[in-house]
Backbone as numpy.savetxt, mean C-alpha at the origin, in Angstrom:
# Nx Ny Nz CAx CAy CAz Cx Cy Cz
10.12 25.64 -7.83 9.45 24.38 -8.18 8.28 24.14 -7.22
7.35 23.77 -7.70 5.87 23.66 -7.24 6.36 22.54 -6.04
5.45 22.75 -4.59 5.76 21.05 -3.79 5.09 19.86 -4.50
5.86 18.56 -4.30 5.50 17.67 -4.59 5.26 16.73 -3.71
4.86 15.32 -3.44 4.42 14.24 -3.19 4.77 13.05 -3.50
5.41 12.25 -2.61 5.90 11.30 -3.43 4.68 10.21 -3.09
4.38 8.78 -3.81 3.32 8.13 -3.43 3.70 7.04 -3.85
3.55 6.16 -2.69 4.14 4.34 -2.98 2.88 3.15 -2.76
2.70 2.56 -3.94 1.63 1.62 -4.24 1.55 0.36 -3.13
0.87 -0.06 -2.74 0.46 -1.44 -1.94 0.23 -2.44 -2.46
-0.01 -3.23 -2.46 -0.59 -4.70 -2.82 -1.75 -4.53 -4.36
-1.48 -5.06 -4.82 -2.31 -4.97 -6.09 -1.72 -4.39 -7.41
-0.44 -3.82 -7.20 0.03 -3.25 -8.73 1.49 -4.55 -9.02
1.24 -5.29 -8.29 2.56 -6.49 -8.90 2.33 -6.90 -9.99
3.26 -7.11 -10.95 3.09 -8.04 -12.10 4.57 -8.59 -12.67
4.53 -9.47 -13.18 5.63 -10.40 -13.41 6.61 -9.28 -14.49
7.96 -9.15 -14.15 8.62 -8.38 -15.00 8.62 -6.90 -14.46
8.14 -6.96 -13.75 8.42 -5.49 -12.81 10.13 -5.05 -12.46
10.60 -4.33 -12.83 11.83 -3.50 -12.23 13.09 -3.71 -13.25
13.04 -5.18 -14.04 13.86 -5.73 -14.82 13.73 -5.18 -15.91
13.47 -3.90 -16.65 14.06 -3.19 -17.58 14.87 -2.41 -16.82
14.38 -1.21 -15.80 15.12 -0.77 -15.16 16.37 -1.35 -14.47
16.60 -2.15 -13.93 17.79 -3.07 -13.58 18.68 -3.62 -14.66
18.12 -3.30 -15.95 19.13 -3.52 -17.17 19.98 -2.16 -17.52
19.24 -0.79 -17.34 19.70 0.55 -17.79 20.18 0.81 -16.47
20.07 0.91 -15.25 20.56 1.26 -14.25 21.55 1.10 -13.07
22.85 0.65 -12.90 23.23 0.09 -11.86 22.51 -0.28 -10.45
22.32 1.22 -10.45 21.63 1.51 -8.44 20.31 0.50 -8.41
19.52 0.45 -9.25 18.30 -0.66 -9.40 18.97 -1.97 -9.04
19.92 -2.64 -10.04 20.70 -3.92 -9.98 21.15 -4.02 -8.66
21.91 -2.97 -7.72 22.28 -3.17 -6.84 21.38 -3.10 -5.90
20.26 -2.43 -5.79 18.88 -2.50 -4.83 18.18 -3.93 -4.67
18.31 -4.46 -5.74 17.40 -6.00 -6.06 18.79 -6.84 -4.87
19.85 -6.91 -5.39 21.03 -7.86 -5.00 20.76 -7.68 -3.75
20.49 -6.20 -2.62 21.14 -6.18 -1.50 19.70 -6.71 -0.86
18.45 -6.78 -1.83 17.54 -7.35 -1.15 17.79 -8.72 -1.10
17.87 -9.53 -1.92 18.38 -10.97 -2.15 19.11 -11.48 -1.45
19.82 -10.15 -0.96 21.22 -10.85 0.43 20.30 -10.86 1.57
19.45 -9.74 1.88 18.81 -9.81 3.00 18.01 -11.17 3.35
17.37 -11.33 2.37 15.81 -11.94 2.40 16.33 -14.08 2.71
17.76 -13.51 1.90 18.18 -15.01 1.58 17.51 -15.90 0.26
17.16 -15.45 -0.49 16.22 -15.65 -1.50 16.14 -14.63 -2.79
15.96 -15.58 -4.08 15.95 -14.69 -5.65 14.94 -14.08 -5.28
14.74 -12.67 -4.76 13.60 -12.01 -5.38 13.18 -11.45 -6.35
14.85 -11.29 -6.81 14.93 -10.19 -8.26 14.80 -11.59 -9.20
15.09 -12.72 -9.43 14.33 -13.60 -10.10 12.55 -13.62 -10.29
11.97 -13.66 -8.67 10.51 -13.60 -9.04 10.03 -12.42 -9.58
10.77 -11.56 -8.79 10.18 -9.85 -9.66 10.37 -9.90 -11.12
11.35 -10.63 -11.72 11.55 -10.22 -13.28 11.10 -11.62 -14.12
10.80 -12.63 -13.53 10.05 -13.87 -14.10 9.95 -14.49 -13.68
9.12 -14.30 -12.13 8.09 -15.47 -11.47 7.30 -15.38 -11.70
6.49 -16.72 -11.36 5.08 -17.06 -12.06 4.05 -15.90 -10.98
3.27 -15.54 -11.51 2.56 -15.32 -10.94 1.42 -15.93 -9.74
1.48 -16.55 -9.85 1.29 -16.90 -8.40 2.01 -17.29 -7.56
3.14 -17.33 -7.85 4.55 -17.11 -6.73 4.19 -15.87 -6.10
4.36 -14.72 -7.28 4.12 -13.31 -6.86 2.94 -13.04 -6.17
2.13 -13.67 -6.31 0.88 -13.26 -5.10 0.51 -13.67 -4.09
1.49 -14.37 -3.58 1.38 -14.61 -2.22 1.96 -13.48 -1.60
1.19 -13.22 -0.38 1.45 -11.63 0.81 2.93 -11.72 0.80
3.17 -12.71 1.48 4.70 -13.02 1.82 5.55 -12.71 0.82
5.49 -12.89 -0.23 6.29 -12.14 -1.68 6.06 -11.12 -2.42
4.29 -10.79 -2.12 4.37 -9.56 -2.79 5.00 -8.63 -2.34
4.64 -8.61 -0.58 5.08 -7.37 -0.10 6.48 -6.47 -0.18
7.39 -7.89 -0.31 8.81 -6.99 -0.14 9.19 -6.99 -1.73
8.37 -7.60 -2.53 8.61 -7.34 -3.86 7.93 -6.33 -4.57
7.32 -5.85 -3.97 6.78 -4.41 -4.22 7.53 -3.10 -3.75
7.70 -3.49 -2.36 8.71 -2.23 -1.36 10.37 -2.21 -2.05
10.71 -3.56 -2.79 12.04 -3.47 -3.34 11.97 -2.52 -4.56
10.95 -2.94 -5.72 10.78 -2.43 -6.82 10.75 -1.15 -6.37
9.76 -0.66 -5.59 9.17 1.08 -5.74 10.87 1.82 -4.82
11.86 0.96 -4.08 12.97 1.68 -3.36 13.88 1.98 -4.28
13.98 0.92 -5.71 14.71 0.82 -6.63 14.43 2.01 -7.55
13.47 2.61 -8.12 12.81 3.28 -8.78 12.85 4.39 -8.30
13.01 5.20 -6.70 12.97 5.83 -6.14 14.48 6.25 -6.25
15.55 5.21 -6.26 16.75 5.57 -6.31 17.07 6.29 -7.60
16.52 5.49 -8.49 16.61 6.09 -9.56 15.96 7.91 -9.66
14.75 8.01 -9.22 14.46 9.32 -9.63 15.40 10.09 -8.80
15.61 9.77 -7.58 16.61 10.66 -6.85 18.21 11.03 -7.45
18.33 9.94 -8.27 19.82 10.30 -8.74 19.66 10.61 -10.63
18.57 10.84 -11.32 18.13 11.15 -12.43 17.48 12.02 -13.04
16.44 13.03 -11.89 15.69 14.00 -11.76 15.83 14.87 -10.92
15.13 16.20 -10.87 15.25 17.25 -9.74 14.49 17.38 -9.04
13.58 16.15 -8.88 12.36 16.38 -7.92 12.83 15.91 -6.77
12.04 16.44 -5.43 12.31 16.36 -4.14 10.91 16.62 -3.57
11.01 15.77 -2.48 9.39 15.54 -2.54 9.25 16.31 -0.66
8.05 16.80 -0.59 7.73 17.52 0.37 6.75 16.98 1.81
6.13 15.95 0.74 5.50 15.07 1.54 5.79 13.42 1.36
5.42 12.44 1.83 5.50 10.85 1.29 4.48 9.98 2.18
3.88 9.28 1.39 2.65 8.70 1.65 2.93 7.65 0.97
1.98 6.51 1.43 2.18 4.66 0.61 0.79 4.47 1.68
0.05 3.32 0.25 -0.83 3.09 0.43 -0.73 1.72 0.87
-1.33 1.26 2.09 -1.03 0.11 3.22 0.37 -0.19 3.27
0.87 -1.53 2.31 2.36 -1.90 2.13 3.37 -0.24 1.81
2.86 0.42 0.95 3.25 1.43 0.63 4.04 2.64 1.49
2.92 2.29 2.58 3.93 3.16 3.66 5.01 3.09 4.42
5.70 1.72 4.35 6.60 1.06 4.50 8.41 1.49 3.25
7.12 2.12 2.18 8.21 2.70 0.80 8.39 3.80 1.78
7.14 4.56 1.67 7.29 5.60 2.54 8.65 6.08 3.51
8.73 5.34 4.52 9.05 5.10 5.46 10.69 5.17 5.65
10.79 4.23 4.00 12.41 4.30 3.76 12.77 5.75 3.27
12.40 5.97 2.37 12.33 7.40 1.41 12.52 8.11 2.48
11.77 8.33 3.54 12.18 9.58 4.85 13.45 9.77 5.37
14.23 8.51 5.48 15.59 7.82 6.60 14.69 7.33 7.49
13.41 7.18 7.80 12.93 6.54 9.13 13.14 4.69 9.19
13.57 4.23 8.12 13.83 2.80 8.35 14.79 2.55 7.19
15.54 1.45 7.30 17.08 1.58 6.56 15.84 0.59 5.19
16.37 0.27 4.03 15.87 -0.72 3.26 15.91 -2.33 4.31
17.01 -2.30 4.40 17.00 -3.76 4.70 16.36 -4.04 5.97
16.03 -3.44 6.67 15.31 -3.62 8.00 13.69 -3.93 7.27
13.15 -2.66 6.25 11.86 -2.75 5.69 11.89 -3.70 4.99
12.39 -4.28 4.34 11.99 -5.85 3.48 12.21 -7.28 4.21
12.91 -6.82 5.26 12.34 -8.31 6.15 10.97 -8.18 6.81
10.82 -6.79 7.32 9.41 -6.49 8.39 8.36 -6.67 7.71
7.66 -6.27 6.09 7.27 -6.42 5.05 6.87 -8.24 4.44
8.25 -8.80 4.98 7.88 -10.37 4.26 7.59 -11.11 6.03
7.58 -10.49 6.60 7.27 -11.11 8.08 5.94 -10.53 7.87
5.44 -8.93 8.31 4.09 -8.69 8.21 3.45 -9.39 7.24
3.55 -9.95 5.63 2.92 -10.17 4.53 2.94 -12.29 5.62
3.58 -13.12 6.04 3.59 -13.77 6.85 2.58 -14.00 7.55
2.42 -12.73 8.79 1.60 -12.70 9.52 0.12 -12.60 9.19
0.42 -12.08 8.22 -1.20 -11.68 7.95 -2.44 -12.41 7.01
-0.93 -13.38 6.79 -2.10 -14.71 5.68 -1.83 -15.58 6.84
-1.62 -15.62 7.95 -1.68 -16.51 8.73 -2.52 -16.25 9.82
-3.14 -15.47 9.74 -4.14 -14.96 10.49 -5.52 -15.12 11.05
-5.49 -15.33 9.45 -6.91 -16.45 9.32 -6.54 -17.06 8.43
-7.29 -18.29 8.33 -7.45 -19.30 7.46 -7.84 -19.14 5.69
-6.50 -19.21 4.91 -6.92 -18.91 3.33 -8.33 -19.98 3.13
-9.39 -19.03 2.75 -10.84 -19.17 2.13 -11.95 -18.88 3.04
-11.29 -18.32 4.68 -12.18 -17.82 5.93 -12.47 -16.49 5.90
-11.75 -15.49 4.93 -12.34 -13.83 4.48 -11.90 -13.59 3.15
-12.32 -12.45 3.17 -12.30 -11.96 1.50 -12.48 -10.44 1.76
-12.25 -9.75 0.30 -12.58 -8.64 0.40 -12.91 -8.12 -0.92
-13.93 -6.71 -1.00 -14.59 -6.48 -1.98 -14.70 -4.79 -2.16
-14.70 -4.69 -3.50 -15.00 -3.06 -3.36 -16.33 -2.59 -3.80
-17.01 -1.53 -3.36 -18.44 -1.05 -3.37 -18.44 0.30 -4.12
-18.62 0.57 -5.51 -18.66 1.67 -6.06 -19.72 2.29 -6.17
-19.94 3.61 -5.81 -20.91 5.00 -5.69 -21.09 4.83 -4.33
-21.01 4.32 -3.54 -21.95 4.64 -2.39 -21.02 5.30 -1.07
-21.82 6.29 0.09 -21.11 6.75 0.87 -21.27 6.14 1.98
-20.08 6.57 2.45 -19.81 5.93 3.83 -20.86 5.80 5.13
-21.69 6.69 5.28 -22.85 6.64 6.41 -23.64 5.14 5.83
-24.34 5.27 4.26 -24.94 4.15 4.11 -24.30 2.64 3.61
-22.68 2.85 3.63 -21.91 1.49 4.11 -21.66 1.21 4.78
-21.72 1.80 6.20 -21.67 1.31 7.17 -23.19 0.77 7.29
-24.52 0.93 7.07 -25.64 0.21 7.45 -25.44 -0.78 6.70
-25.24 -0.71 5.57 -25.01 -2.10 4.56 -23.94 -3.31 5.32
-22.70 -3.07 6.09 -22.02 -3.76 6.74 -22.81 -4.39 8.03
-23.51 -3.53 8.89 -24.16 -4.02 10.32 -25.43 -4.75 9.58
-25.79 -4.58 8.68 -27.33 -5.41 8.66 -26.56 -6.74 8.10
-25.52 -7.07 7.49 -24.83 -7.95 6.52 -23.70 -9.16 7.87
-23.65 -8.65 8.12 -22.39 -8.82 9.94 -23.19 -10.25 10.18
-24.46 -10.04 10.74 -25.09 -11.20 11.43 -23.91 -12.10 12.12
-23.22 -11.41 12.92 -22.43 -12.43 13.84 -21.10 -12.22 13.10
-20.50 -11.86 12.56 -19.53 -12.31 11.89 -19.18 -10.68 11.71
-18.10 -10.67 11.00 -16.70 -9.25 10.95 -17.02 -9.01 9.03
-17.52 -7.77 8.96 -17.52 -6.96 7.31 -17.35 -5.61 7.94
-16.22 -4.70 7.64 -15.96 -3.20 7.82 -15.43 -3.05 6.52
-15.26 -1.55 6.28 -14.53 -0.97 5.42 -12.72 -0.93 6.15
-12.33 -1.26 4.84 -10.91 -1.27 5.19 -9.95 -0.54 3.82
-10.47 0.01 3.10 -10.25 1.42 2.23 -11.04 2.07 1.99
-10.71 3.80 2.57 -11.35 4.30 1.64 -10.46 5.39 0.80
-10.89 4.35 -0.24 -9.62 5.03 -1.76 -9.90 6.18 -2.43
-11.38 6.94 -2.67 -11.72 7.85 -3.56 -12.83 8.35 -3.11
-13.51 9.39 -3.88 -15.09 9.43 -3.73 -15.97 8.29 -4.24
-16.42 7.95 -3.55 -17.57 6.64 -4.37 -16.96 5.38 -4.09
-15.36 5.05 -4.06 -15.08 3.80 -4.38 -14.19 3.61 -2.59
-15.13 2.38 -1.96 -14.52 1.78 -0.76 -14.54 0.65 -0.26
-13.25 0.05 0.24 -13.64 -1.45 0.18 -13.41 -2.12 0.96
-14.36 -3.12 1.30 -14.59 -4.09 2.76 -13.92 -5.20 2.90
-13.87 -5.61 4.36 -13.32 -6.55 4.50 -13.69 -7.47 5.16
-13.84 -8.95 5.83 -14.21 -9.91 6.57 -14.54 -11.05 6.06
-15.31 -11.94 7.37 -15.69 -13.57 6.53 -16.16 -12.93 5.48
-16.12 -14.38 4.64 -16.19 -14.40 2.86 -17.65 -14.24 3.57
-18.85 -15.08 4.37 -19.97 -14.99 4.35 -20.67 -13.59 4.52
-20.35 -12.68 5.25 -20.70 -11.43 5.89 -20.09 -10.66 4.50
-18.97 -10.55 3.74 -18.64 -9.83 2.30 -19.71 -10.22 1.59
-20.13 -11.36 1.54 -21.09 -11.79 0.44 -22.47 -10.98 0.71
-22.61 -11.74 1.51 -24.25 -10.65 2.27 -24.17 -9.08 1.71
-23.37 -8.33 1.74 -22.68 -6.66 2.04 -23.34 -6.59 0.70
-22.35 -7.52 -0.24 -22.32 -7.32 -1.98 -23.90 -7.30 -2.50
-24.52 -8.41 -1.79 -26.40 -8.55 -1.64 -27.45 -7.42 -1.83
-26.46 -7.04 -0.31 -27.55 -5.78 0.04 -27.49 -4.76 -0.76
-25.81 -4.37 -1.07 -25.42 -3.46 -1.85 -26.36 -3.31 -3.14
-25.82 -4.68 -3.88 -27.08 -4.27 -5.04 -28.09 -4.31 -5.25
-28.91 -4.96 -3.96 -30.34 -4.67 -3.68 -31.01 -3.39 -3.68
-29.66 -2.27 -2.58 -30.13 -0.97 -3.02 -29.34 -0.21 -3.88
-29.18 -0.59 -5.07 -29.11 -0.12 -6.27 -27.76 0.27 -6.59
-26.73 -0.43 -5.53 -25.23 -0.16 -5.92 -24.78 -1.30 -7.14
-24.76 -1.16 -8.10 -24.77 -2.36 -8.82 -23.06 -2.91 -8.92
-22.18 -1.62 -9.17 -20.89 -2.18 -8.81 -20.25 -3.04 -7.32
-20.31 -3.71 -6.94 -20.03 -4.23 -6.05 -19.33 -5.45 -6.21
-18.34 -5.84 -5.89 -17.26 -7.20 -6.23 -16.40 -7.75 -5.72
-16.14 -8.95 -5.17 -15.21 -9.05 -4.56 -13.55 -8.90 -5.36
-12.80 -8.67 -4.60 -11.43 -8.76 -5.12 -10.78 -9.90 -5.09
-9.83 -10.30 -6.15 -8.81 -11.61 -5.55 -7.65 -11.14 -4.73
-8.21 -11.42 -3.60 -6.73 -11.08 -2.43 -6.82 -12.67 -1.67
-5.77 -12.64 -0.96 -5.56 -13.71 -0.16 -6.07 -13.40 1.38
-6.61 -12.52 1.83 -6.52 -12.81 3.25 -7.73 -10.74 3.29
-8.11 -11.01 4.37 -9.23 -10.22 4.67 -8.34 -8.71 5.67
-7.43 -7.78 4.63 -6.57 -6.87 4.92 -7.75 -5.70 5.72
-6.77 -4.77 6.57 -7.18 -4.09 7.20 -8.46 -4.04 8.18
-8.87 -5.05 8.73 -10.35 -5.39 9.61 -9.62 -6.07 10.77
-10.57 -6.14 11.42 -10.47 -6.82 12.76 -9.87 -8.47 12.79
-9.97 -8.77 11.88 -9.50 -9.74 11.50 -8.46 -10.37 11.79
-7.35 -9.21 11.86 -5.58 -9.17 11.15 -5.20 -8.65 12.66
-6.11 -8.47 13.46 -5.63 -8.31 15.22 -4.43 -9.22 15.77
-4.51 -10.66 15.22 -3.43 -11.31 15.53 -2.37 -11.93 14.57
-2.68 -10.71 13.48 -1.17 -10.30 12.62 -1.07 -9.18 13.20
-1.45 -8.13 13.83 -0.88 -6.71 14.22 -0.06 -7.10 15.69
-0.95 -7.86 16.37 0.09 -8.39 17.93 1.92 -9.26 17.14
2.06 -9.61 15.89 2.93 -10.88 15.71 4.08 -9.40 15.29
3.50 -8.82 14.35 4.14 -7.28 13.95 5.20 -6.71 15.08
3.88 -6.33 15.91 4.16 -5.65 17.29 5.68 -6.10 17.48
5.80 -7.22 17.86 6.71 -8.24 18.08 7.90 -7.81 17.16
7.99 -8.08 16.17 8.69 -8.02 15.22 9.66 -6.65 14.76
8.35 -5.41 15.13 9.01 -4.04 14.89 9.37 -3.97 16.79
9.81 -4.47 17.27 10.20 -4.25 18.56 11.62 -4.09 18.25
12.15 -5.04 17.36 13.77 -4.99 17.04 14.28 -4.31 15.75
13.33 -2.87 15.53 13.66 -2.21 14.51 14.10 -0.94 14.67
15.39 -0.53 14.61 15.33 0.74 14.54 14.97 1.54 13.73
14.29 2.83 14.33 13.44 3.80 13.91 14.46 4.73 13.32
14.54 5.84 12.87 15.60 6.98 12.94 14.28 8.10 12.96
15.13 9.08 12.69 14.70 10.82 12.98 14.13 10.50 11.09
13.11 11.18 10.82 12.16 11.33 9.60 12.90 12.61 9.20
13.29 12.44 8.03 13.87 13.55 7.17 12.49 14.40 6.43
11.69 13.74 5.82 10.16 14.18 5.73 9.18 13.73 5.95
8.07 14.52 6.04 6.94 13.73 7.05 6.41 12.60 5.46
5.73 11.71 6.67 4.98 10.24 6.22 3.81 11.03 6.58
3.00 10.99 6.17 1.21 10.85 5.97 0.65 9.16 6.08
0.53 9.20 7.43 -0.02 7.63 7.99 -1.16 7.16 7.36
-1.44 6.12 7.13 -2.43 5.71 7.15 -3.91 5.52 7.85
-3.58 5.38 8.68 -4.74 4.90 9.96 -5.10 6.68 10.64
-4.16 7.90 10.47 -4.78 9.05 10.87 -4.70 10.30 9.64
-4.38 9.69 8.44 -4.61 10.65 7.55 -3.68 12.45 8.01
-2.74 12.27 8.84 -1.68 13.08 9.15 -0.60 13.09 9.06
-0.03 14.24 9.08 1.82 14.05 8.53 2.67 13.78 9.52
3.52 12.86 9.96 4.01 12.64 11.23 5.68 12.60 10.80
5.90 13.23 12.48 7.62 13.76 11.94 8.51 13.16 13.00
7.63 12.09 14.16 7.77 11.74 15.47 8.06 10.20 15.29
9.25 10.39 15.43 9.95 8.40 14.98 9.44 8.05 16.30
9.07 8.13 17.24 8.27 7.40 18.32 7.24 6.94 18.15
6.35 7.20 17.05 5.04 6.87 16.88 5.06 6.26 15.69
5.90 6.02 15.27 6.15 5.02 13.43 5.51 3.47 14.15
6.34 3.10 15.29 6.09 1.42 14.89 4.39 1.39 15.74
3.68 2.36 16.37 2.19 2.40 16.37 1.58 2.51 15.68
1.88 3.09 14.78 1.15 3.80 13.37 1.17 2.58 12.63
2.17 1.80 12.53 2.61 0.78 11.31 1.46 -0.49 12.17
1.46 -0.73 13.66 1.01 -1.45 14.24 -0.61 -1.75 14.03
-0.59 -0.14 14.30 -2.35 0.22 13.68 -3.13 -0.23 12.39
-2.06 0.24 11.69 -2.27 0.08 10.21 -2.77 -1.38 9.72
-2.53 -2.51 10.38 -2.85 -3.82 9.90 -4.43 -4.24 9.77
-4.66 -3.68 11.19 -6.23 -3.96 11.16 -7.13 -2.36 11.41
-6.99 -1.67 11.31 -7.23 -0.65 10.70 -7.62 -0.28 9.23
-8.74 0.73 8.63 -8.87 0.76 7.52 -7.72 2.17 7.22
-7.37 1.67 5.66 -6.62 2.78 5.09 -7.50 4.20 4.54
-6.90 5.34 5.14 -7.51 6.81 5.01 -7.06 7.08 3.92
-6.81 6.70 2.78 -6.52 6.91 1.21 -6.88 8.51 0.95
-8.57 8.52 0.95 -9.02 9.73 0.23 -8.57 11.03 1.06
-8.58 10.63 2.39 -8.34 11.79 3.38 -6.37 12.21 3.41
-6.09 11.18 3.02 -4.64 11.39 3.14 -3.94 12.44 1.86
-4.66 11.98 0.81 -4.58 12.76 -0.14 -4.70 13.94 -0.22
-6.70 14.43 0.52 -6.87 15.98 0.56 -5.81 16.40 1.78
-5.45 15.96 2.69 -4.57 16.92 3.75 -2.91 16.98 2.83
-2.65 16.28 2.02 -1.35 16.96 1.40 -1.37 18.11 0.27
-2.99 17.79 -0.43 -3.31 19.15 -1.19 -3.78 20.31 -0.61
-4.00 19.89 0.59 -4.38 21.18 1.59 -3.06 21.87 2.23
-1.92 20.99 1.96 -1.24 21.54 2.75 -0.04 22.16 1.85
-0.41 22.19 0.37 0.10 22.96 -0.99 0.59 22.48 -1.96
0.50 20.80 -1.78 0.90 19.65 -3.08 0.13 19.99 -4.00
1.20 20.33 -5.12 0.15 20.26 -6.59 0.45 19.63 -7.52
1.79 18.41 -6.82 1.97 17.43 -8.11 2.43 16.42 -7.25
1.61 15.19 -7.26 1.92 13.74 -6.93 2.69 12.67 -8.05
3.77 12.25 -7.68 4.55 11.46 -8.29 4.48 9.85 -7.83
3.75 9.13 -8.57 3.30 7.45 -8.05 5.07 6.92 -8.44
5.30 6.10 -7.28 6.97 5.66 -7.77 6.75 4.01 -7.28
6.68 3.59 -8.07 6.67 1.88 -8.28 5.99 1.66 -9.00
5.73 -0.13 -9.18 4.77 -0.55 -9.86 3.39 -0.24 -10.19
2.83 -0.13 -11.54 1.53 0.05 -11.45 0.96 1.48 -11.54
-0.05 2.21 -11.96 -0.49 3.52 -11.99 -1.97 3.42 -10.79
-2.09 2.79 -9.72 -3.19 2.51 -9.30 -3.57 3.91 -8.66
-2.32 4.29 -7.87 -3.16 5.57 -7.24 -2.59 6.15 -7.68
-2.30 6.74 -9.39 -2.20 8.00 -9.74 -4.13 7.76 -10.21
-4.60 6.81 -10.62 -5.92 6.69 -11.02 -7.16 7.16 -9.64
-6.40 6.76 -8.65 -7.44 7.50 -7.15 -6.65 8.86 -7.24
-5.88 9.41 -7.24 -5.26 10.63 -6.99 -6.33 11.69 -7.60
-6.77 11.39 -9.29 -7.37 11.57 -10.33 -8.68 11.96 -9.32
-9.30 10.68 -9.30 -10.28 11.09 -8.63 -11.05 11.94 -7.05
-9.90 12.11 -6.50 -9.79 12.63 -5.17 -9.68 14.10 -4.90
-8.94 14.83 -6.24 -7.97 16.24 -6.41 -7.74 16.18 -7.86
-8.64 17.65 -8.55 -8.84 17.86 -9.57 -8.14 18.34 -10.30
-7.18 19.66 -9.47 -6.05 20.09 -10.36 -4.75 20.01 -10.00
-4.48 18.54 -9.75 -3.07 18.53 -9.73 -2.52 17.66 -10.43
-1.36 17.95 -10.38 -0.70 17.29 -11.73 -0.24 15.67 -11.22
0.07 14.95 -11.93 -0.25 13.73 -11.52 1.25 12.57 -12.67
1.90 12.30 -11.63 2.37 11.55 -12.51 3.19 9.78 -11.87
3.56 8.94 -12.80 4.23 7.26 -12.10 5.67 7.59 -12.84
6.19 6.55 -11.92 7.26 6.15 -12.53 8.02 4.68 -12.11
7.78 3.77 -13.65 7.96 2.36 -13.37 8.88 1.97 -14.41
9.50 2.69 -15.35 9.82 1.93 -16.18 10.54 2.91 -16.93
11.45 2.56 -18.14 11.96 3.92 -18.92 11.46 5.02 -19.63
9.76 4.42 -19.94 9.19 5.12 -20.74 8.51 6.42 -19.94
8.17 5.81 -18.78 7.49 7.22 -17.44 8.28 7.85 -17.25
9.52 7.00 -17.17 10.72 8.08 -16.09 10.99 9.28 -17.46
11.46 8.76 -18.23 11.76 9.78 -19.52 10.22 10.83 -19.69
9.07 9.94 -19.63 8.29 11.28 -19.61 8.02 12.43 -18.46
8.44 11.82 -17.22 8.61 12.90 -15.96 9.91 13.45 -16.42
């Protein structure tokens, strides 16, 4: 069997009704949602299967309602399929799926750290003091000039870069706005902000990464059964000493998406399996690495087609 990849979504593939077909056909799902619900102290498997949506989009709920869904789904392929994955990667929140999938963090340790980080990090700054936006076609040497001429005092970096062409910034809403300006001044016409709550991965989130710090102090780590592909160094790491730096980093740090990708096809992945909500980065996968096979799994109809 060809190596595979397993790949866990971040922030942005939530939607109301997530996991609750699966939790109807599956025990191990039903029981994944419950033991989160015991943890958290709170229905999550209520908001995951019919909260309003904007319940669901707050940080603080998406996060561990994303990391529950994609652990649930994961159980499932592990006890339903013959795939076994060689590498595991998650994109921002994602690596936290990651993380479990290895043995490097139990579930229930990751869905409190998850609704504490998602916590920290809308509390960071002030909801309507940043924003963030994505900039399509353009490369990185001339987004970074587009960010420093746009800055005038104030914080705009890149804080993904997801694909070829497509990367996206972060900081005050004023300094994003400027970026988006310049951008289509010189002829990037895609340029937009996103609806997020809080200005992820920038300098910004420095005093959500110190509150973290804190937080993963009382987490045990274990020994990594397979390597995680970090975020913040686009490498495969097998060293439970360096998880809660990596995770630390990761807040205000931009995510190495595109680079994380080519070092697992470089290193002989020729089929990525997206496991949670959403097809977002089987759609960057697409664009990143041409011939590999590519597949999600959220629901009965994916899982039956993997």
């Amino acid at each position: 069997m060809a190596d595979h990849a397993f790949i866990f979504p971040g922030q942005g593939s939530q939607y109301t009704g997530m996991g609750k077909e699966l939790a109807g056909n599956f025990k191990i799902v039903g029981d994944t949602f419950a033991e989160a619900d015991d943890t958290l102290g709170f229905a999550l498997s209520r908001l995951c299967f019919e909260g309003l949506e904007d319940e669901l989009k707050l940080t603080a709920n998406t996060q561990p309602a994303i990391l529950t869904v994609s652990i649930a789904i994961l159980r499932v392929l592990q006890n339903e399929t013959p795939f076994t994955a060689t590498f595991l990667a998650g994109h921002s929140l994602g690596e936290y799926s990651a993380l479990v999938a290895a043995g490097a963090m139990s579930f229930a340790d990751a869905v409190l750290t998850v609704r504490a980080r998602g916590k920290y990090m809308q509390e960071a700054i002030p909801v309507g003091v940043g924003t963030m936006a994505a900039i399509l076609g353009v490369e990185t040497g001339t987004l970074m000039e587009i960010c420093q001429e746009a800055a005038q005092g104030e914080v705009v970096a890149p804080a993904n870069f997801n694909s070829p062409g497509q990367i996206v910034i972060a900081g005050h809403v004023g300094a994003v706005g400027r970026a988006i300006e310049i951008a289509k001044g010189r002829g990037f016409r895609k340029a937009m902000l996103l609806p997020v709550s809080a200005p992820f991965h920038c300098s910004l989130m420095t005093p959500a990464a110190e509150r973290l710090a804190e937080t993963l102090d009382g987490v045990k780590i274990n020994t990594l059964d397979i390597p995680v592909v970090s975020n913040v160094e686009a490498i495969p790491n097998m060293d439970k000493d360096r998880v809660k730096e990596l995770l630390v980093r990761q807040v205000s740090a931009p995510v190495l998406w595109e680079a994380s990708v080519m070092r697992m096809v470089e290193s002989g992945i020729e089929r990525f399996i997206e496991v949670g909500p959403g097809k977002v980065l089987s759609g960057l996968v697409k664009r990143i690495a041409k011939n590999v096979t590519i597949s999600n799994v959220e629901d009965i109809t994916t899982l039956k087609a993997l």
